[in-house]
One Martini backbone bead per residue (centre of mass of N, CA, C, O) as a GRO file, in nm:
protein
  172
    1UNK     BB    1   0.095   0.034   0.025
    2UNK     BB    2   0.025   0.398  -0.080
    3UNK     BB    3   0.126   0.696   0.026
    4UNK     BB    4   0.000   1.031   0.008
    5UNK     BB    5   0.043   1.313   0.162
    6UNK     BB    6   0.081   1.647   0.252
    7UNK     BB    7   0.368   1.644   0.257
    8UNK     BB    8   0.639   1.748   0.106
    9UNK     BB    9   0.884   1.590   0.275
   10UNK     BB   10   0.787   1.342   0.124
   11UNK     BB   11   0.870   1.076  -0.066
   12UNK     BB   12   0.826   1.044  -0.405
   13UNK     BB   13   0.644   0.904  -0.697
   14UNK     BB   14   0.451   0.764  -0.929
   15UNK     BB   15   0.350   0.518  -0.774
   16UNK     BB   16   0.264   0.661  -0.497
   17UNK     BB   17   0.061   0.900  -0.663
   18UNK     BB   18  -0.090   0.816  -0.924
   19UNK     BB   19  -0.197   1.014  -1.154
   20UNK     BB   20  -0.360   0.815  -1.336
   21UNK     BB   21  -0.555   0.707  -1.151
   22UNK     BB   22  -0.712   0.944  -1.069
   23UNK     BB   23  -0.791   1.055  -1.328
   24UNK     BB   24  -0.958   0.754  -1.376
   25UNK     BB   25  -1.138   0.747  -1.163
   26UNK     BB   26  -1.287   1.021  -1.207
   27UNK     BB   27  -1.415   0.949  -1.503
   28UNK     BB   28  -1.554   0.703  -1.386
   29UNK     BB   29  -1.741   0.883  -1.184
   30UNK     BB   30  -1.863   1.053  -1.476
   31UNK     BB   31  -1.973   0.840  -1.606
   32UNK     BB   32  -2.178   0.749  -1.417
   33UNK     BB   33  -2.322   0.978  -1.386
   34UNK     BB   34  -2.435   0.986  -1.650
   35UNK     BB   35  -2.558   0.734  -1.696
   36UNK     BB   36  -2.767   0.817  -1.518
   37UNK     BB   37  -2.879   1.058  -1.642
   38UNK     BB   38  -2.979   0.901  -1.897
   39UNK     BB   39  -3.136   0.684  -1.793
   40UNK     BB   40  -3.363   0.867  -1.626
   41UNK     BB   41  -3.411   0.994  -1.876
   42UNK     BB   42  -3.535   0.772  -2.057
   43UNK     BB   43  -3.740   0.669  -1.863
   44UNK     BB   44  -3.877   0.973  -1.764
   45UNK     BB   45  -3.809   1.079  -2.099
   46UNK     BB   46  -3.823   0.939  -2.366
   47UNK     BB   47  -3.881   1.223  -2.562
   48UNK     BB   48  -3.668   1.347  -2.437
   49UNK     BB   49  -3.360   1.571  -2.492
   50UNK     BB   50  -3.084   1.632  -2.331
   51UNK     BB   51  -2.838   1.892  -2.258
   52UNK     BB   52  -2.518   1.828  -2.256
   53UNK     BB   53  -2.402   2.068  -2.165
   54UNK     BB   54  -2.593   2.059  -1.881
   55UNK     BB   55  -2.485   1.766  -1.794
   56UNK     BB   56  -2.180   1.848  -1.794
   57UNK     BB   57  -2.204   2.101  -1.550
   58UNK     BB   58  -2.401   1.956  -1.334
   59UNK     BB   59  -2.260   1.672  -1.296
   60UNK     BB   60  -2.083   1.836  -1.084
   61UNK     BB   61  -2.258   1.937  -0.892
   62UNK     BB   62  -2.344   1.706  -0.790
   63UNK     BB   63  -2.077   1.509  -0.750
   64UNK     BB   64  -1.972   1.678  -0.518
   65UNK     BB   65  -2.202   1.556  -0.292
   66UNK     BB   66  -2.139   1.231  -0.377
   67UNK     BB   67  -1.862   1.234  -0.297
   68UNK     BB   68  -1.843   1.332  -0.064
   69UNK     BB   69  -2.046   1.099   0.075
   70UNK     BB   70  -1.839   0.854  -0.010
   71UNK     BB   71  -1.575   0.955   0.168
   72UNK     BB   72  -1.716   0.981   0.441
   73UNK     BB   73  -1.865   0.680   0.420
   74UNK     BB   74  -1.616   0.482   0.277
   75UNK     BB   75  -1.354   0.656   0.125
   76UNK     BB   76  -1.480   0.618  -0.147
   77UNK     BB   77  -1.569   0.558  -0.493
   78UNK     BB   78  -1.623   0.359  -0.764
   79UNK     BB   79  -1.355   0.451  -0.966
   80UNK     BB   80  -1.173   0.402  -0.678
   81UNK     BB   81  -1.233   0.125  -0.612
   82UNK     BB   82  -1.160   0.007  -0.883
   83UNK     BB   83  -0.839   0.163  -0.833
   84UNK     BB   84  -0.750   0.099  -0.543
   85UNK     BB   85  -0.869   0.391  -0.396
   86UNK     BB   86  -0.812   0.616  -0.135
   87UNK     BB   87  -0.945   0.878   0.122
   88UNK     BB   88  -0.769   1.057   0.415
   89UNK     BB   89  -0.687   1.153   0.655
   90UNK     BB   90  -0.409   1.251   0.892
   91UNK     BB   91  -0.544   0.976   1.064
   92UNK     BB   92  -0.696   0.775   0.858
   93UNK     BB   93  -0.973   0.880   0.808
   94UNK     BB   94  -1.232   0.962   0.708
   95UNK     BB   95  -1.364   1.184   0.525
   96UNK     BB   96  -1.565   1.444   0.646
   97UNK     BB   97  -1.798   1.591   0.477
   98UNK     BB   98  -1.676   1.907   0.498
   99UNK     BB   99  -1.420   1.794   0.352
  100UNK     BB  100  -1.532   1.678   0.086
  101UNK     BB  101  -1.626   1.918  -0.003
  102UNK     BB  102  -1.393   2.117  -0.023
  103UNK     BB  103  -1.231   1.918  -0.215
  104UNK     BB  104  -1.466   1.910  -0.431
  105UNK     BB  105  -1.429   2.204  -0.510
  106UNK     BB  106  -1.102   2.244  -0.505
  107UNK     BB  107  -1.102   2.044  -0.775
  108UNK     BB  108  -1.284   2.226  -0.954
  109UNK     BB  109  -1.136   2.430  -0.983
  110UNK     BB  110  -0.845   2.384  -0.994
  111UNK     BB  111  -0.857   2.106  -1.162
  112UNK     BB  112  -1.079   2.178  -1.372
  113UNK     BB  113  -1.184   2.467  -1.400
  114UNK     BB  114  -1.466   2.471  -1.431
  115UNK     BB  115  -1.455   2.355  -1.718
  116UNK     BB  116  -1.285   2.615  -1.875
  117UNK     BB  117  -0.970   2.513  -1.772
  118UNK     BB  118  -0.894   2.176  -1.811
  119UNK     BB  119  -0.626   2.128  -1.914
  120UNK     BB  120  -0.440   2.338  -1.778
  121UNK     BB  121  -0.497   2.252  -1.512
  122UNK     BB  122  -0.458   1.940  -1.516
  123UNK     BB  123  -0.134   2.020  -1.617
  124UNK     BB  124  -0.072   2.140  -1.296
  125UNK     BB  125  -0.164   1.891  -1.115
  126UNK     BB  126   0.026   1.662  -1.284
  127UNK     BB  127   0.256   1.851  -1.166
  128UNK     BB  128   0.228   1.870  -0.881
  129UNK     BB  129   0.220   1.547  -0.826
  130UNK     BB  130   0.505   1.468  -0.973
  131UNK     BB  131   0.692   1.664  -0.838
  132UNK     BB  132   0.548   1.718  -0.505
  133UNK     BB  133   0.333   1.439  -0.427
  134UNK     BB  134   0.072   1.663  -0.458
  135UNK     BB  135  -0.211   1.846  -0.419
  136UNK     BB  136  -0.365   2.120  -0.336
  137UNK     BB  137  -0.591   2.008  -0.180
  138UNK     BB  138  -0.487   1.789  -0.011
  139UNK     BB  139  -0.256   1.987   0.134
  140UNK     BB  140  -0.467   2.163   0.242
  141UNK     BB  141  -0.634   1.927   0.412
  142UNK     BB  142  -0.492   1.677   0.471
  143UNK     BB  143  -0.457   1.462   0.249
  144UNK     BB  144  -0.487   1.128   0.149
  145UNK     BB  145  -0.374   0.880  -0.085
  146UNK     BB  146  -0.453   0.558  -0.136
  147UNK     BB  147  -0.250   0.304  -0.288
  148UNK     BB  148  -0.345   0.007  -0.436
  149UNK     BB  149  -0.231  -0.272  -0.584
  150UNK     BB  150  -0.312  -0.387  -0.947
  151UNK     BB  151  -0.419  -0.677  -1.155
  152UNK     BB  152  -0.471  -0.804  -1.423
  153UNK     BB  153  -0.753  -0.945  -1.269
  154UNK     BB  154  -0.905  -0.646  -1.268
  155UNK     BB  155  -0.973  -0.588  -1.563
  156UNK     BB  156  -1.277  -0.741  -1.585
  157UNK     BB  157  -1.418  -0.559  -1.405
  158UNK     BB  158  -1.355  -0.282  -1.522
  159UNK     BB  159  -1.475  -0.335  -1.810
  160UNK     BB  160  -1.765  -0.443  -1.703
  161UNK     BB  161  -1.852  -0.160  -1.536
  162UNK     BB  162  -1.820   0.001  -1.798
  163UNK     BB  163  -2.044  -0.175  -2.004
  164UNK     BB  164  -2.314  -0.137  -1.811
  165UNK     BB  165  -2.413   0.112  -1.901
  166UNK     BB  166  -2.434   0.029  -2.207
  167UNK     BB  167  -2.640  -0.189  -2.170
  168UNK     BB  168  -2.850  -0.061  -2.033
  169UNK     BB  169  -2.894   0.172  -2.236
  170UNK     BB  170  -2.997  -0.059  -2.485
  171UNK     BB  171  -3.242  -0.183  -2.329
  172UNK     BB  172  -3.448   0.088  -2.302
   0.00000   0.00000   0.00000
């Protein structure tokens, strides 16, 4: 197991950071809320068909409250379970609701630019990750990042869980 704390001061590498996995891991749980609001959306609106560009900005402030709730009460989201990735406080407790909503919008301004400047700020987050081995976020709230090693054998289970949304999407 891999701890990535807030302090500068410990050593780091890509492996014990493991920034593709964290970014992967957020895009696994924003295809999954979307793919849910357009399943919900099929079901109860047939016949309407949902403003991508509405969908792809709110479901981010969803996603913050989604996030939060995941993260306080489990420690993990969908995408980071997948990607056998926690988030824990200081003391290595999951974090209380008020800090995972902070880190939530953190990540939203800070990491993703508030989707208007994400190519930017992700290249900026993706460098302070791989160089100084914490992200701003984490570091202002003193969150730790722990990633567990996965192998080969995760892979048929990532690929199901990816697949499972456009199967049911098919289907209705």
């Amino acid at each position: 197991m891999n701890i990535n704390n807030g302090s500068d001061t410990m050593e780091h590498d890509n492996i014990s950071t493991r920034p593709w996995v964290r970014y992967w891991a957020r895009y696994i749980d924003m295809y999954y809320l979307v793919a849910l609001i357009m399943i919900l959306q099929e079901l109860l609106f047939p016949t309407k068909q949902l403003d991508l560009n509405i969908v792809a900005v709110g479901s981010y402030f969803i996603w913050i409250l989604l996030e939060a709730q995941f993260l306080s009460t489990w420690g993990t989201t969908p995408g980071k379970w997948l990607l056998k990735t926690k988030v824990r406080d200081a003391n290595n407790n999951k974090l209380s609701l008020k800090t995972a909503l902070k880190r939530g919008l953190l990540v939203w301004f800070v990491g993703l630019g508030m989707t208007i400047f994400t190519p930017i700020t992700e290249a900026i987050a993706y460098s302070n990750l791989k160089n100084k081995g914490v992200t701003v976020w984490d570091k202002h709230l003193n969150c730790n990042v722990i990633h567990e090693n996965f192998g080969p054998e995760r892979i048929p289970l990532i690929v199901g869980a990816l697949m499972l949304p456009l199967f049911i999407l098919e289907i209705i």
